[in-house]
N, C-alpha and C positions, 0 to 999 in steps of 0.2 A: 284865649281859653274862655270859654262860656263861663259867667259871671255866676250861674248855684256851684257850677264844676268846681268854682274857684275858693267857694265859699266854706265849702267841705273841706278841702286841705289846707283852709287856716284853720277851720275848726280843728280838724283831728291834730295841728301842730303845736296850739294852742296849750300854754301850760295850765291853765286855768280852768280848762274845758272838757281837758279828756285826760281822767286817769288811767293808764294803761300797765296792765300787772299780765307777765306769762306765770306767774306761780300758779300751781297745778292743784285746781280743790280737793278737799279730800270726798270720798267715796260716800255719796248721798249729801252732800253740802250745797245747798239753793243759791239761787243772785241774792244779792242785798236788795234794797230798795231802788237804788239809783244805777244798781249795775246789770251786764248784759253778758252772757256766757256764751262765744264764740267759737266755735270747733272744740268746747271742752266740756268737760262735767260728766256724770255717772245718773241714770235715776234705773229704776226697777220699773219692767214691765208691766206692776200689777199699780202703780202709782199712775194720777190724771198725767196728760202732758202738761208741762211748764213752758209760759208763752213765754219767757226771754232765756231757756234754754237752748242754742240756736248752733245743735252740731249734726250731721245730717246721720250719723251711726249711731245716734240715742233711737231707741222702743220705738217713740211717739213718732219719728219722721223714717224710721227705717217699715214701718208698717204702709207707709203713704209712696214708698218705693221713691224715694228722695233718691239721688244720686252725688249731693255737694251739699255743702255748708251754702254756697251761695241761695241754691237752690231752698233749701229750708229758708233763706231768709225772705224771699222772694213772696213764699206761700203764708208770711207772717204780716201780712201787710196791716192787718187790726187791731195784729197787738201791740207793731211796733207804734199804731196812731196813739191807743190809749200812752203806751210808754214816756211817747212826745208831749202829750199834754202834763202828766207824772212832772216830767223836765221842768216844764213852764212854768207853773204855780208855784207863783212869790217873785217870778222872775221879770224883767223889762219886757214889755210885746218884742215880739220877732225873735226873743233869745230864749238858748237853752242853759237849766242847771249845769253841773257838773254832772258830770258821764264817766263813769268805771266800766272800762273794759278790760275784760278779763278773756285773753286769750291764747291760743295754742302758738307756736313758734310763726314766725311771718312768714308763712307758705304762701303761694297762689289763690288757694282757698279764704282764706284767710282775712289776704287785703282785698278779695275781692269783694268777700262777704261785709268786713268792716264800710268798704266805701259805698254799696248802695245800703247797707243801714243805714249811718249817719245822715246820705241823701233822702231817705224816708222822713228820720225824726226832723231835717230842717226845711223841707216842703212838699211833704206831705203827698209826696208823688213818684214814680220811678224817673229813672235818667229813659232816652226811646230805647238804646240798646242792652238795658239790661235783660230783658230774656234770653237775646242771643250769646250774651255772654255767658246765663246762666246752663244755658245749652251746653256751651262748649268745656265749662267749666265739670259738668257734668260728663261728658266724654275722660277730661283730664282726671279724674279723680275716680272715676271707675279702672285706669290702664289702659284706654285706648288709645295709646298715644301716637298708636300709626293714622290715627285718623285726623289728627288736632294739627295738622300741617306739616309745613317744611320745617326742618330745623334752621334755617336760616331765618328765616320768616313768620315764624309760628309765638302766638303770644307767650304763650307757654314758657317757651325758654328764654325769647324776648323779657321777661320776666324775671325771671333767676339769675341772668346775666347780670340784669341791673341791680337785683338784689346781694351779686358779689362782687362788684366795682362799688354798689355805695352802701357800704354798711354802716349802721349806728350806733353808736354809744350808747343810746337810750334803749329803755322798752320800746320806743314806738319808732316804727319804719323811717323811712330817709326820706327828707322832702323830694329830692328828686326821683323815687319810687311812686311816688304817689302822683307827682305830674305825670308821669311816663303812662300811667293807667290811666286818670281821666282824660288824658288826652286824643288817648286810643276810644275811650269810651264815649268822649266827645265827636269822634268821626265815624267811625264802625259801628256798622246796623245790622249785618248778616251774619250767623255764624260760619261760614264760607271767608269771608274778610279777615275774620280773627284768626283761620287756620294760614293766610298768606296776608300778613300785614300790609299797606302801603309804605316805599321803604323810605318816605318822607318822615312818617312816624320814629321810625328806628333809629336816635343818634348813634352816629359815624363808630363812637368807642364799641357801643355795644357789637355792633356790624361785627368789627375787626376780631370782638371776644371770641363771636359765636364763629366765624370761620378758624379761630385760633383754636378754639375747644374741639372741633370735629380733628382736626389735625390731632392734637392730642390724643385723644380717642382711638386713635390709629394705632398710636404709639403706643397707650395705656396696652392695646388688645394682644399687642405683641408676648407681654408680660403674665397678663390674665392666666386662671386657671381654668379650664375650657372642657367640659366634662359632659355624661350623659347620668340622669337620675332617672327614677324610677316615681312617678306620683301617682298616688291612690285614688281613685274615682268616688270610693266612699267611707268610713272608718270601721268597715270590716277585716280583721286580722289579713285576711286571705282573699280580699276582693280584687276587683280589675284595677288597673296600674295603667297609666299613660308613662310613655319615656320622652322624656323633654330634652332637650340642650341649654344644661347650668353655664354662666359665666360669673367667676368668682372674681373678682376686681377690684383693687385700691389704688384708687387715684383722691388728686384733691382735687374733682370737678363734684358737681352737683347732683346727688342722686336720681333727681328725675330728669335733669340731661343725660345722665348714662342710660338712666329706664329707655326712655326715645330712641337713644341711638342703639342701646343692645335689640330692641322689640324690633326695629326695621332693617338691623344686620341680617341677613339671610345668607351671604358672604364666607363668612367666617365659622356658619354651625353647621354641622354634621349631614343633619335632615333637612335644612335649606328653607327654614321657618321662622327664623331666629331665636333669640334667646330667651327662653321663656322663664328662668330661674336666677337671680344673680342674689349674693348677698355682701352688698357696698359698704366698703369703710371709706370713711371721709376723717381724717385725722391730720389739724394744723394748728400750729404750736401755742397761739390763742384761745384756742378751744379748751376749756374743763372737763370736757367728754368727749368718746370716739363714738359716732354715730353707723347705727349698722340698720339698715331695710332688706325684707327677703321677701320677694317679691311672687308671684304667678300670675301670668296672664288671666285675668276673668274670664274672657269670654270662651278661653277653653277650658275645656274638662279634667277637673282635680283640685285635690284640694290640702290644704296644709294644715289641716287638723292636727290639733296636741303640739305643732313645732313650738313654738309660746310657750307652753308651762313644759317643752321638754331643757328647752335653752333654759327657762326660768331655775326649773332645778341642777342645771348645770354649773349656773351662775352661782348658787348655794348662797348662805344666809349673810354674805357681808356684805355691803357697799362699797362700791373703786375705792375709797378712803381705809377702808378697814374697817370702819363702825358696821357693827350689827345690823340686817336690815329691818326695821317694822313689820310689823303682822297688826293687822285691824280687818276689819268689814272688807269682804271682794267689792273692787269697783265695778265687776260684771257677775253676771247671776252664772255664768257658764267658764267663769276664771275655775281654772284647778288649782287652784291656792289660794291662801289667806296673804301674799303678800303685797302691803301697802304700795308698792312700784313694780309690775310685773311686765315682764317683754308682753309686748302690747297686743293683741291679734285683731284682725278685723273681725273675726267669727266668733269673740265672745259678746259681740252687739248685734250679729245679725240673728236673725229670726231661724235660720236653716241652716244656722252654723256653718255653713261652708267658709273656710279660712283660705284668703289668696294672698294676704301677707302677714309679715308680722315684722314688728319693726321694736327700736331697741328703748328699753324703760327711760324717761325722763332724768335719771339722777346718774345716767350711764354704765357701762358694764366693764366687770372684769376681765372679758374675756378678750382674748386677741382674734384678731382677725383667722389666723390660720386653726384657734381651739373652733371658732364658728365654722370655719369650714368640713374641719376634722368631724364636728358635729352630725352637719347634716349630710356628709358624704356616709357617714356610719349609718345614718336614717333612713337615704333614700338611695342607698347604692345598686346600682343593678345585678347587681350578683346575690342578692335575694331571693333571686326568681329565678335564677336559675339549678335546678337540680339534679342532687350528685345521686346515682342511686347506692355505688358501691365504689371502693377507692381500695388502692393497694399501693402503698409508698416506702422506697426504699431510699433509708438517710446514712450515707458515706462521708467518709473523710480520713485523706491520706495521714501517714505519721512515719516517722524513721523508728525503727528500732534498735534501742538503744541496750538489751541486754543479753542475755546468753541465747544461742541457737535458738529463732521459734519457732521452730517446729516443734522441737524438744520441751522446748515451756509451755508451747501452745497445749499440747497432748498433758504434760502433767496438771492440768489447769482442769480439763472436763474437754478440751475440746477434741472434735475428730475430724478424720479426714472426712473432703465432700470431692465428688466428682459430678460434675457440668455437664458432663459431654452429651448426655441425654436431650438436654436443652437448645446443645449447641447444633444439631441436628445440619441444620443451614449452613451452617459455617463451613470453611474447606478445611478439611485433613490438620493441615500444619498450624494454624490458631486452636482449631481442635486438643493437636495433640500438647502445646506450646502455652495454650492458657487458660484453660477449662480443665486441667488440673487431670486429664485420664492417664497418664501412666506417672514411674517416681522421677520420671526423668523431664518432666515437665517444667519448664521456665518459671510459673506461677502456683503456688500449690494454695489452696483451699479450706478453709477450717470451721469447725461452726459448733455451735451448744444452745440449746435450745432452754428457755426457762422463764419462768413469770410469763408463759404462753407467748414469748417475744424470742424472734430465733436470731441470734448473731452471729456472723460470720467474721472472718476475718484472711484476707486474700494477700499471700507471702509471695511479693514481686523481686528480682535482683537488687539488689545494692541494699538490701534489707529496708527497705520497701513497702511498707505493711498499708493495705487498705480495712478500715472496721468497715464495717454497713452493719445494718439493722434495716430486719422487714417489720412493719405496721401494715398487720389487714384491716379495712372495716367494712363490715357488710352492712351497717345499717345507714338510712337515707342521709341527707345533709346539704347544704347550700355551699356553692362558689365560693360565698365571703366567707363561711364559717369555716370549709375548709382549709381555705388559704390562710387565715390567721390562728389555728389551731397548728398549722402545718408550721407557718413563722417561727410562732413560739416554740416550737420541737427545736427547729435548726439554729435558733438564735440562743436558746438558754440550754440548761446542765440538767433536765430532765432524763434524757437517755443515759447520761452517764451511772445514774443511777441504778439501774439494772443492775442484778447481782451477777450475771456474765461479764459484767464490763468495771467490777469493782477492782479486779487482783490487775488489771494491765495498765494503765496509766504511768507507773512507775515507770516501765520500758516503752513509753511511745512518747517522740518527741515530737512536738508541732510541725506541720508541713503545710505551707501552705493558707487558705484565710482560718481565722478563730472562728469556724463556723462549720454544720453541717453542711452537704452539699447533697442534693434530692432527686430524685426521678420517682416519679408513680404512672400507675395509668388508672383511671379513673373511667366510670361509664355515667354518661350522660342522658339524663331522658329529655330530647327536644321535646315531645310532644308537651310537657308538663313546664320548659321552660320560655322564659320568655324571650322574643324579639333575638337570636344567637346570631347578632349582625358584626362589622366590622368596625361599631364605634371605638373611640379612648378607652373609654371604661373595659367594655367587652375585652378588648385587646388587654388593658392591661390588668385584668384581672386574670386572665390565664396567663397573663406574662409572671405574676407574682406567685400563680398555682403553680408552674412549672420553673420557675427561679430559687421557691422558699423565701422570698422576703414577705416583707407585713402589708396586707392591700390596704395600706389605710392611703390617702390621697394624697397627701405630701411622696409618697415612695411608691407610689403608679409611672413604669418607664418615662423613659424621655422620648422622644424622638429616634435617638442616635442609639441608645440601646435596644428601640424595638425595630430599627433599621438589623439591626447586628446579631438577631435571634435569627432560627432557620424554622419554616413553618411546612410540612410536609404530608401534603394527602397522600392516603390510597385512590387507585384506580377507581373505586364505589365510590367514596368522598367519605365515607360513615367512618373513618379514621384519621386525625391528625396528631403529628408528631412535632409537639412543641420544644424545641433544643435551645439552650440557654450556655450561657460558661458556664453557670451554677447550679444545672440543673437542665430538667427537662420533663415529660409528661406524652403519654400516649392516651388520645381523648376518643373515647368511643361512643358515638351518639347514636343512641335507638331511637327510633320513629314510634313506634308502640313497646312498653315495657315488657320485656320477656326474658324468661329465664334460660340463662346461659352459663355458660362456665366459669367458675371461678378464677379472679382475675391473680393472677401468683408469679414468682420469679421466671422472664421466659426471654428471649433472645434479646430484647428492649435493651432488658437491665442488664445483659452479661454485655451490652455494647457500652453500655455506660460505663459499667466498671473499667472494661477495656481500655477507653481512651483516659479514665482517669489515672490509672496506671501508668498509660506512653505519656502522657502528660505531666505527674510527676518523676517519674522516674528521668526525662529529659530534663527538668531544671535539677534534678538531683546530679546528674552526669554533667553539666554543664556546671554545677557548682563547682564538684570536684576537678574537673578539668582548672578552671580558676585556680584553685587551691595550687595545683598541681605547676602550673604557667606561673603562680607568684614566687613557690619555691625557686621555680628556678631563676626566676628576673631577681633574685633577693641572694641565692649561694651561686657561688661562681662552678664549684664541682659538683653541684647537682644536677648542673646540663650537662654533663656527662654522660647522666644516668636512663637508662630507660622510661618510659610513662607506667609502667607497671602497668594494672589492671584496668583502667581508667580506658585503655582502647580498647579493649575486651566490649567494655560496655557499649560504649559507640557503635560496634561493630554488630553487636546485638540488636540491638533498637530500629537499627539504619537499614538492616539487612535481614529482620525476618517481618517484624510485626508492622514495620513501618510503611510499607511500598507493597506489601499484599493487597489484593482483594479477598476482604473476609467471608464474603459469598458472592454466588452464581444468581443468588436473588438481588435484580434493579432495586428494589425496596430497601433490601436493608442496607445493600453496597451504598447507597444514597445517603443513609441515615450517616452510615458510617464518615463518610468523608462528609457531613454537613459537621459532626462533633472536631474534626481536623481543622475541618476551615475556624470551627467556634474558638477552638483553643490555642489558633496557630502552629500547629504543630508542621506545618508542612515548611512554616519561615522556621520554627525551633530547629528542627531538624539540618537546613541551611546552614545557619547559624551556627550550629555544632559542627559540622563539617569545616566551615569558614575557619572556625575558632582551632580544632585539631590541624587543620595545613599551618595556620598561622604560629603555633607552637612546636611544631616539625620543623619549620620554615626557620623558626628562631634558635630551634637547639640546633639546626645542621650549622647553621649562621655563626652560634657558640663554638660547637666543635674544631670549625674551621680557623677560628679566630686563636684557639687553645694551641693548636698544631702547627701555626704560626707563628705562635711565642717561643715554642720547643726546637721548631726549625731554624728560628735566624735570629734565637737570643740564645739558645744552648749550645748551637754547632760554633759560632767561633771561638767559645770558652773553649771546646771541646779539642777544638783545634792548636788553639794556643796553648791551650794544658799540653796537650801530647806531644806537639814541638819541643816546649822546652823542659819536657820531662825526657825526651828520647836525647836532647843533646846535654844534657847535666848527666846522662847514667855514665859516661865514656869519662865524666870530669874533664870535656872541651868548651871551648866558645861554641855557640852557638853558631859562628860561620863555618867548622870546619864541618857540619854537618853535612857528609855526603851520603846521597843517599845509597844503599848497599852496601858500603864500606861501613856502619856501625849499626850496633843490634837499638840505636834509640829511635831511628827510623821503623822497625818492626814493631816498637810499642806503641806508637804514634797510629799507623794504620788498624795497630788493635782498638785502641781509644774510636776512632773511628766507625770502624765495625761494628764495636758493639752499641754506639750511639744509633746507627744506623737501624741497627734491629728491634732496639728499643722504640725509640719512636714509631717508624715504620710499622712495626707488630702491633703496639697500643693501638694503634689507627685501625689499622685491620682487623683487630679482634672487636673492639667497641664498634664498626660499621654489621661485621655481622651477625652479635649480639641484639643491637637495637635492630636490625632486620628480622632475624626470627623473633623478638619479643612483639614485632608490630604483626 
């Protein structure tokens, strides 16, 4: 190692020679006399610059278009000489004072900037390769880090490796961090060199790290939250919006090892750009704080303006500990708040405020990883921009009725009859007449009252069977997200119940099914007005959540396997899709130019919805009872006897009108129709039912025959032996001199007989053709 190179990292090791403090100055606080402020400190624009304040995002070096801390120290070259001689006075020739440094966490930055200062104050000259370092350093510290090399090879992470194989105990870095850098800096002269190291430089450990960490990486991405956001081009309410690809990730690798490899993934993102948004936690059981950075590529357009003081307000006035947090002087002139440790932005030092990250306060945060993501998915979601012009949403949910006829309660209550058939127009004849409620002889009848401008129905299927719904119209405008979480919250809480039509019935409806509304709307969309209506995560699963009724916040945006399992169905134009879900669904109408059209209100959609919600309860309702019905008799021996009672009736209903129909001549909606069969199973339920009624046939015939058996060859020889020796005791003989014809005991014996005969035999006979006509 070159003999100044060598000289410096005794110096900076040296306990006597260099005090080194990360504590964080407070807001407007100067060096001391003997100290140097390194990647830290606060001053005000309208203040001179300070020669040994030496962070490249302060006023005085952000006007000079600095790009690194190293780089500010580089352009310090006169004040670091006067500094030096400062040192020397009073001291032996050749040596320096004591040295305070006061600096930011041991970043890249950091120890780079540290080691050619000290090379400055101890002779008075640069090392050759520090420009080119300061080049590259300057690449690293803007986000270019697709350009700062290989990730095998790249100083960069060469760097961070070493800095997590050899951590300190002390304030001040690891001796072996500090060889690893001069000695790079001892050989390397091009910034070309430092983006692909010589792998002479790189000891073996680190090698192994850095091919172990990409592996990692792999794995981590598996895990990852993988998302599409929405960033703003300028901090106008309503201005232009870039759509990026978020990756949301916690691992315990290194946040600008992830920045690297997320920036050069192209692989794994949506738009094939890679990841331009990530916000990293790094959290190990050593650590006093979880570290969080939220990053955007610079050199593209947008900007993360106010995320800072919106997290800051998030974070609210406590400290991770509980204690209160301080309020004093802003450390930035463009801080929105007075508090003394605030989520950090880079846009409240820049000159043009544009914000590309923001990273997490010094004393750490309360927040968990998944409230920070909740955070910013609610900030930059893309379903912002997309807009609703008008919506019309119908929220159902089965119930069993539990009290007297209702039709009869329904009617003394307010409500009246409704007839469908108008609507049903499409439909053939027999669902027609069967479940759209047009004549009294209908399978399904109807009911509705209308009040607080909210109209409720209530649709009266077999086995008392009750479906409620409620229509919600809204004609005025509204966004994707707002929709979808106004809609959540209907089908998730006890708002509807509320309604003064739906106050007197709750007594008689017993739960069926989830504790929860169940929705279909159709909704009109104006492309022209909205943004980007592609096939990303987001886009998808935010109409996945429109037409589901769950809450679009990002923890509960589909899986995979459930938006495999939805059914997504255009018209022949394309300007119509039919979103079908288990829990719902949506008819999405997208205009090209807004124009006035008809009001969007209850029409073939929603009488399909209801429909299948009906064959769909009403089948685990029949399948219930069936159970019920199969336990009695596996549980009483003369209950399988007995007929199935009503219980086939049903089956017979289900299986044979509604079930196996085409409900129209129109490919459209016959489409729809069995895509809601396929969503619900009904086509295995219905199996299933069938399966399950032979299997209960199979077992009462099984019973019967078993009963008839016991009567046959456990009754008849009593039968026989009673009559013998009743017919030869009537004569007062033995039993041998029974002949037969010669005494009248012989005639009662053949009666015993007889009427055994009839018995049994007739029981059998009238119970097969009893349970034949009750089937």
């Amino acid at each position: 190692m070159d003999a100044k190179l060598r000289q410096v990292v005794e110096f900076l090791m040296g306990e006597g020679q260099v005090e080194w403090t990360t504590e964080k100055p407070a807001p407007g606080v100067e060096p001391e006399a003997r100290e140097l402020f390194i990647s830290v400190g606060s001053r005000s624009e309208s203040l001179p610059p300070h020669p040994r304040m030496l962070a490249w995002k302060l006023p005085q070096w952000m006007r000079r278009s600095v790009r690194s801390t190293t780089g500010a120290v580089l352009l310090s070259a006169d004040a670091l000489d006067d500094f030096a001689r400062q040192l020397r006075e009073g001291q032996p020739e050749g040596s320096l004072g004591l040295l305070k440094l006061r600096v930011h966490e041991h970043t890249f930055d950091v120890v780079c900037a540290t080691l050619l200062t000290v090379y400055r104050l101890l002779h008075g000259s640069w090392p050759e390769g520090a420009e080119a370092l300061a080049e590259y350093l300057g690449e690293w510290e803007q986000g270019h880090t697709e350009t700062v090399g290989e990730y095998e090879r790249a100083l960069g992470t060469v760097f961070y490796a070493a800095l997590n194989l050899w951590r300190s105990e002390t304030g001040r870095p690891a001796r072996e961090v500090l060889e690893l850098m001069v000695s790079v800096l001892e050989v390397v002269r091009l910034p070309a060199e430092f983006a692909k190291l010589p792998e002479g430089l790189i000891p073996p450990v680190i090698s192994r790290r850095l091919k172990a960490d990409e592996r990692l990486y792999r794995a981590e991405l598996s895990r990852a939250q993988r998302v599409q956001l929405d960033i703003p081009l300028d901090a106008r309410q309503d201005g232009a919006i870039r759509r990026v690809d978020a990756l949301f990730l916690s691992s315990f690798q290194d946040v600008t090892v992830l920045r690297l490899l997320a920036r050069t993934d192209s692989e794994n993102t949506h738009y094939g750009q890679g990841f331009d948004f990530m916000a990293v936690h790094i959290s190990r059981p050593e650590q006093t704080r979880p570290w969080h950075a939220i990053s955007l590529t610079p050199e593209r357009a947008g900007t993360l303006a106010d995320l800072a003081g919106a997290l800051d307000e998030l974070e609210g006035d406590r400290q991770p500990d509980g204690n209160p947090r301080k309020r004093g002087a802003r450390r930035f002139e463009r801080q929105p708040n007075d508090y003394s440790d605030p989520w950090y932005s880079d846009g409240y030092a820049s000159p043009v405020g544009r914000s590309t990250m923001v990273a997490v306060p010094y004393a750490g945060t309360r927040l968990s990883r998944r409230e920070l993501w909740e955070a910013i998915w609610d900030r930059f979601n893309v379903g912002r921009h997309v807009h609703i012009l008008r919506a019309h949403t119908v929220f159902a949910r089965p119930f069993l009725w539990r009290g007297p006829a209702p039709d009869v309660e329904l009617v003394s209550r307010g409500f009246r009859r409704c007839d469908f058939s108008a609507q049903g127009s499409s439909f053939h004849p027999a669902v027609v007449h069967s479940f759209l409620g047009a004549t009294h002889e209908a399978d399904v009848m109807h009911y509705e009252k209308t009040a607080e401008g909210h109209t409720v129905r209530v649709s009266v299927y077999p086995n008392r069977l009750v479906v409620v719904w409620i229509e919600r119209p809204r004609k005025t405008p509204t966004t994707l997200y707002a929709l979808a979480q106004e809609q959540a919250v209907l089908a998730e809480g006890k708002e509807l119940w509320e309604l003064e039509a739906l106050r007197g019935l709750p007594p008689w409806l017993a739960p069926l099914g989830p504790e929860r509304w169940l929705v279909y709307g159709s909704y009109r969309i104006s492309r022209g007005r909205s943004s980007m209506l592609d096939d990303s995560r987001s886009m998808q699963g935010l109409f996945h959540a429109l037409a589901s009724g769950t809450e679009p916040t990002l923890e509960k945006l589909p899986s995979e396997a459930s938006s495999l399992s939805r059914r997504v169905l255009r018209d022949s134009a394309g300007e119509t899709e039919h979103w079908l879900t288990s829990t719902g669904g949506a008819r999405l109408e997208f205009l090209i130019e807004e124009e006035e059209r008809g009001p969007l209100a209850c029409d073939r959609d929603v009488l399909l919805f209801l429909l299948t919600i009906g064959q769909r309860y009403s089948a685990f309702e029949t399948s219930r009872r069936m159970a019920e019905v199969e336990q009695r008799y596996r549980t009483s021996r003369w209950q399988s006897l007995r007929p199935a009672r009503s219980v086939r009736s049903d089956v017979m209903l289900f299986t044979n009108s509604l079930w196996h129909t085409r409900v129209s001549e129109d490919p459209d909606v016959n489409a729809r129709y069995l895509a809601w069969h396929s969503l619900h199973g009904l086509q295995e339920t219905v199996e299933a039912m069938k399966d399950q009624a032979s299997e209960l046939d199979q077992y009462k015939r099984d019973q019967f025959d078993r009963m008839v058996g016991i009567l046959v060859f456990v009754f008849l020889p009593v039968s026989l032996a009673c009559g013998f020796f009743s017919g030869a005791q009537f004569q007062d003989m033995s039993p041998t001199v029974g002949i037969p014809g010669a005494t009248t005991g012989w005639l009662i014996f053949l009666g015993y007989t007889a009427a055994f005969t009839v018995l049994v035999f007739g029981t059998v006979f009238l119970a097969r053709v009893m349970s034949w006509r009750r089937r």
